[in-house]
VEXBA-582573 format. One record per atom (N, C-alpha, C): x, y, z. Coordinates in steps of 0.02 Angstrom, whole numbers, padded with zeros to 5 digits, always signed. Layout:
BEGIN
XYZ ...
***
This chain:
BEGIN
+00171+01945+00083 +00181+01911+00146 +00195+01959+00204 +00194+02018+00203 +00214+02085+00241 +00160+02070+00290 +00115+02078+00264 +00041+02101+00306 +00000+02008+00330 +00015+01982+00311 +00005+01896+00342 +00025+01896+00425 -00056+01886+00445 -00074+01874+00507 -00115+01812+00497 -00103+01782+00549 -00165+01725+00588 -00185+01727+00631 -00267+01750+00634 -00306+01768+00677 -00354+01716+00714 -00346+01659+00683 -00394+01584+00693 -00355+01525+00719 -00379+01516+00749 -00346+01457+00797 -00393+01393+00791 -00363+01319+00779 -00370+01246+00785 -00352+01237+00849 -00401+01190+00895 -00376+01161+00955 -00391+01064+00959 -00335+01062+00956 -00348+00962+00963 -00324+00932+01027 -00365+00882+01051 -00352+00876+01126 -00290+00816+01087 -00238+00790+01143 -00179+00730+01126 -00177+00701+01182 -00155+00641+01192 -00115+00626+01271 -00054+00640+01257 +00004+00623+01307 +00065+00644+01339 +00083+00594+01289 +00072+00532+01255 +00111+00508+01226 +00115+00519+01165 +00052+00546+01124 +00039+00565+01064 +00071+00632+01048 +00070+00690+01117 +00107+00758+01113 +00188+00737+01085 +00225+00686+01159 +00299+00664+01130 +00307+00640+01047 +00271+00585+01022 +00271+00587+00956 +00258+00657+00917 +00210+00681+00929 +00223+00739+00888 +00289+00789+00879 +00294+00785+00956 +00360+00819+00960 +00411+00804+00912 +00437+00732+00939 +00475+00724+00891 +00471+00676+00823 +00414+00685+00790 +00404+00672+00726 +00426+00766+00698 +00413+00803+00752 +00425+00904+00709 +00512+00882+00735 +00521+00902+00755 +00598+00886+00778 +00647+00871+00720 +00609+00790+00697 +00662+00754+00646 +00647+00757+00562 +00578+00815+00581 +00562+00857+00511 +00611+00917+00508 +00630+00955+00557 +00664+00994+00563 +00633+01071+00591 +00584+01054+00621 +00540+01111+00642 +00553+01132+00696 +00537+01185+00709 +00595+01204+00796 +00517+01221+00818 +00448+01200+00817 +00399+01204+00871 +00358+01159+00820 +00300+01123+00882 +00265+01082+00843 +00212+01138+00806 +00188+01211+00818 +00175+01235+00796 +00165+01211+00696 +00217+01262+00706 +00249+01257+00622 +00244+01193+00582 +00258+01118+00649 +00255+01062+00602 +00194+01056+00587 +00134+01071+00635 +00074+01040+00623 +00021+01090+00588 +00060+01147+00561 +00037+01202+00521 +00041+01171+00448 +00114+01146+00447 +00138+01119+00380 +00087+01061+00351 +00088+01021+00413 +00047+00952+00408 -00045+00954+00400 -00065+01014+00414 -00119+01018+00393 -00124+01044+00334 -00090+01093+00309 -00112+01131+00237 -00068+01061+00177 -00013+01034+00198 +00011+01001+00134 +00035+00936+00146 +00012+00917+00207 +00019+00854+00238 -00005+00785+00187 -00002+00756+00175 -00018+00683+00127 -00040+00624+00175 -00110+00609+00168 -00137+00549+00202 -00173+00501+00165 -00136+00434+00166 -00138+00383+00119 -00189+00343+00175 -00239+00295+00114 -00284+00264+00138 -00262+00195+00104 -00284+00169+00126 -00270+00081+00089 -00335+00044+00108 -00353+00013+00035 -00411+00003+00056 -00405-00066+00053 -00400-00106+00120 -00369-00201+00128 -00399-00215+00082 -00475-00221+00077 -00506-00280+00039 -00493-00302-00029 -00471-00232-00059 -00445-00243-00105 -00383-00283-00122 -00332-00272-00099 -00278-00310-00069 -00276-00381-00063 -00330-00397-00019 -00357-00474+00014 -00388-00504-00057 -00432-00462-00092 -00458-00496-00152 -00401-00523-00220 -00336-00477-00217 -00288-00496-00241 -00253-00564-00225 -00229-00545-00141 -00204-00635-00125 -00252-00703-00152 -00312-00675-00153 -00362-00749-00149 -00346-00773-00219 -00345-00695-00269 -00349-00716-00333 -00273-00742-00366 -00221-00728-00326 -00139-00781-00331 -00146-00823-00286 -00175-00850-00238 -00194-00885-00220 -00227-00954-00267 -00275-00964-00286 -00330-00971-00341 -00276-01018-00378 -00231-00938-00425 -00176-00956-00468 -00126-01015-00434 -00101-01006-00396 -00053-01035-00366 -00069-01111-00340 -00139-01138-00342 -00157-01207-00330 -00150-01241-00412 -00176-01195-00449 -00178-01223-00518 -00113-01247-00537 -00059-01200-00524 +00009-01208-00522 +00046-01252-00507 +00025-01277-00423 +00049-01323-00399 +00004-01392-00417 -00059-01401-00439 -00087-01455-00471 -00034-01463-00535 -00003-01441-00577 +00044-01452-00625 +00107-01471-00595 +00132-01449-00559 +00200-01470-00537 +00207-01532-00488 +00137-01556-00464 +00107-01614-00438 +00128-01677-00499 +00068-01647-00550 +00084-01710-00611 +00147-01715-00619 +00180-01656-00643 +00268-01673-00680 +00315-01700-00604 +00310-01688-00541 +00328-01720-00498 +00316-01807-00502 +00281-01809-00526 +00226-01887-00512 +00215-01939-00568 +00233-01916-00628 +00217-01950-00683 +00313-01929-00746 +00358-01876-00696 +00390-01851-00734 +00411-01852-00811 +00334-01825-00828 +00320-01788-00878 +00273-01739-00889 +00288-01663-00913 +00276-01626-00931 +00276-01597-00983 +00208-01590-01002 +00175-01570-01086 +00188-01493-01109 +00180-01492-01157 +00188-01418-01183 +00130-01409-01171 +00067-01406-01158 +00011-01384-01129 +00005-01381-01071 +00054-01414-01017 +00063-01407-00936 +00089-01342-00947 +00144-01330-01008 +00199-01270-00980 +00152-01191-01000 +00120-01221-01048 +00089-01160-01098 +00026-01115-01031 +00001-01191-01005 -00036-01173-00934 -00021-01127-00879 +00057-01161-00889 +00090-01097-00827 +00109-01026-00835 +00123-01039-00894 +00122-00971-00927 +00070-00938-00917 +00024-00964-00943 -00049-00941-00940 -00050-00894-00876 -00062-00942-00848 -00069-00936-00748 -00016-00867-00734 +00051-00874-00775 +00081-00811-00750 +00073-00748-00770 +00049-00748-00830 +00033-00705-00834 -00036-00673-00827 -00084-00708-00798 -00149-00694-00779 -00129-00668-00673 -00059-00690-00653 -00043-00664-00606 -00009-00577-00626 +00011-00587-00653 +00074-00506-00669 -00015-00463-00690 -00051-00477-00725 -00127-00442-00727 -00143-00430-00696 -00156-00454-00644 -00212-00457-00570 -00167-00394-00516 -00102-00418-00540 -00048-00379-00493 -00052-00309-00533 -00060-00303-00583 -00036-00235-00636 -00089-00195-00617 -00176-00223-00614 -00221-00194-00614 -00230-00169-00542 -00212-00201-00493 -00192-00180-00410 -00167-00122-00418 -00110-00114-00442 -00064-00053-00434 -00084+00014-00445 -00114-00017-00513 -00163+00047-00557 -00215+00074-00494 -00259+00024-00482 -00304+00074-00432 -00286+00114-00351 -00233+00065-00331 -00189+00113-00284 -00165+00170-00300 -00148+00187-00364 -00108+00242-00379 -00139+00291-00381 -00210+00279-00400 -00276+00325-00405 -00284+00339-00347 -00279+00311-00297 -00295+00307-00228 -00286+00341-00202 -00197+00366-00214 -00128+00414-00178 -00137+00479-00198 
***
């Protein structure tokens, strides 16, 4: 590290409000110039993507679940009685939710 020079220069245009955030996003990193912060932030910086649709295809699919659900708690509201095949249903349903949710997570994680 004796002989470590930087001879190459990055130039990014900002406005006045994006400069203040930078500022003090380096500030409350602990960087005493945005220099250094945005040196840091390019070589080991972490930028997360999220990809909605995926997301959205999840709600639809507890969604989905969640009418089936409430069509059961309709009957046992309405007829108050509930079968061991209403309950075995919900079960069903829940755990075909904790799946849908498990398999979400999994591909976000890949994501990160």
């Amino acid at each position: 590290m004796a002989n470590r020079y930087r001879n190459k220069d990055i130039r990014i245009r900002v406005t006045e409000t994006e400069k203040e955030m930078i500022k003090k996003k380096s500030l409350a990193a602990g960087f005493e110039s945005i220099n250094s912060y945005a040196h840091k932030m390019l070589l080991s910086g972490l930028v997360v993507k999220v990809d909605l649709k995926e997301l959205l295809e999840l709600n639809n699919e507890i969604n989905k679940i969640g009418v089936n659900i409430n069509q059961i708690a309709y009957k046992a509201n309405s007829s108050n009685r509930v079968t061991l095949d209403d309950i075995a249903r919900v079960e069903k349903l829940l755990k075909e939710v904790q799946s849908v949710q498990f398999e979400m997570l999994k591909k976000l994680s890949f994501k990160i």
